[in-house]
C-alpha positions in Angstrom: -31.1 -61.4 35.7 -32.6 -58.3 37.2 -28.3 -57.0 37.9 -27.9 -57.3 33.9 -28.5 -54.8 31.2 -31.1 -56.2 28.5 -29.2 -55.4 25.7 -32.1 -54.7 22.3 -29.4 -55.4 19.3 -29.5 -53.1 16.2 -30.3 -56.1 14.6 -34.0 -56.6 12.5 -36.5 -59.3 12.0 -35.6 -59.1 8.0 -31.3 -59.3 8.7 -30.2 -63.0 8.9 -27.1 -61.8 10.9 -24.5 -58.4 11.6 -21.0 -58.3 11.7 -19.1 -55.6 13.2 -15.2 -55.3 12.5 -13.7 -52.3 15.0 -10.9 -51.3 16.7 -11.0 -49.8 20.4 -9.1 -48.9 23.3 -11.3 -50.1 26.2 -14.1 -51.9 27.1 -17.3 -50.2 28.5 -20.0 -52.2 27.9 -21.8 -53.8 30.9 -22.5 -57.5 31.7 -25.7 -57.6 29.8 -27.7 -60.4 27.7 -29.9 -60.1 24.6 -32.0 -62.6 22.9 -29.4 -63.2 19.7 -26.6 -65.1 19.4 -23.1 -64.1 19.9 -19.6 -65.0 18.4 -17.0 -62.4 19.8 -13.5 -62.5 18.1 -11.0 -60.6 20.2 -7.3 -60.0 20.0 -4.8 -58.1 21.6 -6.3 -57.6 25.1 -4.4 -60.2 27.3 -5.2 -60.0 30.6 -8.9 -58.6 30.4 -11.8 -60.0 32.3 -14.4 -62.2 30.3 -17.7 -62.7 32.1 -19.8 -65.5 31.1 -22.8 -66.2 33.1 -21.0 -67.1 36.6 -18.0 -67.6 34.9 -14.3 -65.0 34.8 -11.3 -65.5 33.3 -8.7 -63.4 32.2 -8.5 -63.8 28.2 -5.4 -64.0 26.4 -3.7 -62.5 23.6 -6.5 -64.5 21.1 -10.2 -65.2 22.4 -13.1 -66.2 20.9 -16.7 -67.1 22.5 -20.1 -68.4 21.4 -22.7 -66.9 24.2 -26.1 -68.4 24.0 -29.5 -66.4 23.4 -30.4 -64.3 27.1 -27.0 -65.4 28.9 -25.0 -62.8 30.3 -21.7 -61.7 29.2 -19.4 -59.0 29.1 -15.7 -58.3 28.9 -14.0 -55.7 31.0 -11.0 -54.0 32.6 -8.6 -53.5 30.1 -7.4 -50.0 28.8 -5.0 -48.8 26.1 -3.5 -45.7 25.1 -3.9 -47.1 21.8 -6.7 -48.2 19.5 -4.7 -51.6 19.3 -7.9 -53.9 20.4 -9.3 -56.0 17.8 -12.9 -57.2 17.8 -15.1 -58.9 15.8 -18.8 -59.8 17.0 -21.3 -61.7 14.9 -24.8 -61.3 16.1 -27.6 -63.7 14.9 -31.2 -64.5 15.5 -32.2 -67.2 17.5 -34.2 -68.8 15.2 -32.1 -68.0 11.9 -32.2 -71.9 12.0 -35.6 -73.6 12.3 -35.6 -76.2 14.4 -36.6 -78.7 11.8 -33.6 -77.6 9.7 -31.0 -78.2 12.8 -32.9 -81.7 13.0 -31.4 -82.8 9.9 -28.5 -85.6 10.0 -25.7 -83.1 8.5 -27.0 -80.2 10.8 -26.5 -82.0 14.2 -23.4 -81.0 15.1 -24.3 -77.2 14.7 -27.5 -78.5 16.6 -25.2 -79.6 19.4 -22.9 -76.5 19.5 -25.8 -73.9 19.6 -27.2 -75.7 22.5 -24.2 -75.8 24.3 -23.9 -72.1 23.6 -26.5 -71.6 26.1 -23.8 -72.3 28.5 -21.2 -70.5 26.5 -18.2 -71.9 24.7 -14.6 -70.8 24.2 -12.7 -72.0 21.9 -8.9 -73.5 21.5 -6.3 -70.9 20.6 -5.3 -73.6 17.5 -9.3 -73.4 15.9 -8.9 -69.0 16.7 -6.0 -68.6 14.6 -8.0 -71.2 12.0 -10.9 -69.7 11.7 -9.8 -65.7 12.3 -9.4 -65.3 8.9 -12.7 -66.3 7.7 -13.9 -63.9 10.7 -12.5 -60.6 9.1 -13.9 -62.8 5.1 -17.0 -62.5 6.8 -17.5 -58.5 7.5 -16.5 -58.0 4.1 -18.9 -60.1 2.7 -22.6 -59.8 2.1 -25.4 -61.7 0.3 -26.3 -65.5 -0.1 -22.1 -66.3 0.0 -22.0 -64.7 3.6 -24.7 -66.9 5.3 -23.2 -70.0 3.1 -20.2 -68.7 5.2 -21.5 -68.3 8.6 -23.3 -71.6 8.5 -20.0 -73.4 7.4 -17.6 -71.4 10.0 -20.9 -72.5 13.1 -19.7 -75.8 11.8 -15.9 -76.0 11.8 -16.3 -74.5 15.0 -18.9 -77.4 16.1 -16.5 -80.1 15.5 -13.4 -78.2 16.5 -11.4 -79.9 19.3 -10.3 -78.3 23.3 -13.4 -75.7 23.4 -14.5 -75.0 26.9 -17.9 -74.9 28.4 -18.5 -71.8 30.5 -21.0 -71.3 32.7 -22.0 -73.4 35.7 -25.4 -75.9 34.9 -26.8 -74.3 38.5 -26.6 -70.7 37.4 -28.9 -71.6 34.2 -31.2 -73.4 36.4 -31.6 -70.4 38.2 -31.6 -67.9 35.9 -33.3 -69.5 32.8 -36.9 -68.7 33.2 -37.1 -65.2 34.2 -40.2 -64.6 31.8 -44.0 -65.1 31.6 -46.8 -64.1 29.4 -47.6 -61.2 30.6 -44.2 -59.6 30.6 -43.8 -61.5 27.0 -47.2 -59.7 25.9 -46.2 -56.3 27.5 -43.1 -56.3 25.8 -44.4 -57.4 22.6 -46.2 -54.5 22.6 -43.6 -52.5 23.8 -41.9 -53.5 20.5 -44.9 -53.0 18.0 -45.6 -49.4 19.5 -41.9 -47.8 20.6 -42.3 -44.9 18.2 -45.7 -43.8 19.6 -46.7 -42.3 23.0 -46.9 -45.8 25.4 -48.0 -44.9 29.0 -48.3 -47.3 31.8 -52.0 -47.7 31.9 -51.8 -48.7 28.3 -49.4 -51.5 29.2 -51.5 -52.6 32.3 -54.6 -52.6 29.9 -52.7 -55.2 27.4 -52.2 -57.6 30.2 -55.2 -57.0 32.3 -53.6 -55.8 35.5 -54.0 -52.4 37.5 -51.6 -50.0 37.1 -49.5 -50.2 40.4 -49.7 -54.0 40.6 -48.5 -54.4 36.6 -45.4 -51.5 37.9 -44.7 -53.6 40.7 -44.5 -56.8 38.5 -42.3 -55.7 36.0 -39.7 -54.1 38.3 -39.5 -57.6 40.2 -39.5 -59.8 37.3 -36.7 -57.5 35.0 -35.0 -55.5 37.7 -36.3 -52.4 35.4 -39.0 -49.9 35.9 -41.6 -49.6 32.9 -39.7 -46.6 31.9 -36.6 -48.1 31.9 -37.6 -50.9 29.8 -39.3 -49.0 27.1 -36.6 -47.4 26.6 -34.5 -50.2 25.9 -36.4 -50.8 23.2 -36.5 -47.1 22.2 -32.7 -47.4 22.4 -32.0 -50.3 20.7 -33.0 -48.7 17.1 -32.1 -45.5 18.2 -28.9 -47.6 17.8 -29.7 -48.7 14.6 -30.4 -46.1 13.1 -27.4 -44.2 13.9 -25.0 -47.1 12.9 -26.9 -47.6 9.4 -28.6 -44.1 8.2 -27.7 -40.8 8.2 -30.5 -39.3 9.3 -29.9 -36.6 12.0 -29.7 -37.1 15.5 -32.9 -35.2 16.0 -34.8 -37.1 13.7 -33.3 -40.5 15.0 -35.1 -39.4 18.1 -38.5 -38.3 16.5 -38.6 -42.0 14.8 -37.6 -44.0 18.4 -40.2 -41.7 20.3 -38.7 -39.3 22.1 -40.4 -36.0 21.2 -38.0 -34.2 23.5 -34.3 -34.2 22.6 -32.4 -32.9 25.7 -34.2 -36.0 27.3 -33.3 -38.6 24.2 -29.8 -37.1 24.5 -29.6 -37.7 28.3 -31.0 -41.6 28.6 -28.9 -42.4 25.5 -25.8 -41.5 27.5 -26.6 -43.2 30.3 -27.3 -46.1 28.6 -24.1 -46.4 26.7 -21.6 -43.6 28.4 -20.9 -41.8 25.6 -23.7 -39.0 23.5 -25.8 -40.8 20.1 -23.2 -38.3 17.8 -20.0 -40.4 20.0 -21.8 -43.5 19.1 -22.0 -43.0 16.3 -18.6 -42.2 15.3 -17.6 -45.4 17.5 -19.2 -47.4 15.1 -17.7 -45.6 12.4 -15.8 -49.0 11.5 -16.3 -51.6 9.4 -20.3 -52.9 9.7 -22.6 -55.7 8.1 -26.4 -56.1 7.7 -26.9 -59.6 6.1 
């Protein structure tokens, strides 16, 4: 996975799921993976590229995928002069059901259908236009009723008829185990401490290695340097907290541990091609912590 961007959602331990409900013109994301669970509801962009793992297709006027937790996805070369496409993604934890729960007689189809997502799945045009509305329900929503509502549309979905594995069984063979303790551990403390000063000799500390030989590690086993992947992590609630406060740009910075400004303001943009005030007002549509 070392070509992908590691995508760190906006999403917290203590949210159940997020909803975002937006309009655009283009897509500019790159193929990247993150450890929740996607639905992406997209319409009016026929003839852009969906990347799934290893496989591309060229969506139509209605699309709607369930990617699996780390699997790479994106969607891409399609432009308008208008803000004409619609999209819809619903982000949830990978545990928001315990595996005991999914074990249950009732829950086994929404058992089956999340494990399948680790493939990815598209779905029928027919069970889109069914379950769209209940989509654009959902960001409005919030509360108890809204994960009552996610957990019924994961299981129309689950039994709906025509949806389409994605990716190839060899390509998750190859790329499912890409991590081990140590990079679990360093990143785990990665997570804990983003706000403070982290160097690279506290890192190698945590998991007992020298300092080139833990720099060299992480690079092969991510693709990333140790700078790069902190700030991922840095980035991801710098994210956050400009979708869902209104504190200032400079004190979004302060909180994610950048001391330095300039600096914050010049890896944010080439993270995400556009400044933290632009991203801001891109997210400017409708949003949902639940």
């Amino acid at each position: 996975m070392s070509n992908f961007y590691h995508e760190i959602t906006p999403l917290t331990p203590n949210d159940c799921f997020m909803v975002f409900d937006r309009l655009k013109s283009k897509f500019n994301f790159p193929v990247h993976f993150h450890e929740e669970y996607e639905l992406n509801f997209i319409e009016n962009a026929k003839g852009a590229k969906r990347i799934v793992g290893d496989n591309i297709q060229m969506i139509d006027d209605l699309d709607l995928v369930l990617v699996g937790s780390n699997l790479p996805h994106s969607w891409l070369n399609y432009e308008s002069s208008y803000q004409d496409i619609h999209e819809i993604t619903i982000q949830f934890h990978k545990d928001l059901f315990d595996d005991k729960f999914l074990q249950r007689n009732q829950l086994s189809f929404i058992r089956n259908l999340l494990e399948r997502s680790s493939r990815g799945i598209s779905f029928s045009t027919e069970t889109i236009k069914n379950i769209k509305p209940r989509l654009i329900a959902l960001s409005k929503k919030s509360g108890f009723d809204s994960v009552i509502e996610l957990i019924s549309i994961l299981h129309d979905l689950s039994v709906s008829r025509n949806a389409q594995i994605l990716t190839s069984s060899s390509f998750m063979n190859e790329n499912g185990n890409f991590n081990s303790r140590r990079i679990e551990k360093a990143f785990e403390y990665m997570r804990a401490n983003y706000n403070k000063d982290i160097s690279l000799d506290d890192i190698a500390k945590i998991v007992n290695m020298a300092e080139v030989s833990f720099s060299r590690f992480i690079k092969k086993r991510t693709g990333k340097t140790f700078v790069d992947s902190l700030n991922d992590i840095r980035l991801g609630h710098a994210s956050r907290l400009l979708i869902d406060t209104t504190l200032t740009i400079s004190e979004v910075s302060f909180k994610c541990g950048y001391n330095n400004l300039s600096y914050f303001n010049r890896v944010f943009k080439k993270k995400h091609n556009c400044t933290p005030k632009e991203f801001r007002e891109n997210y400017s549509g409708t949003r949902t912590f639940v």
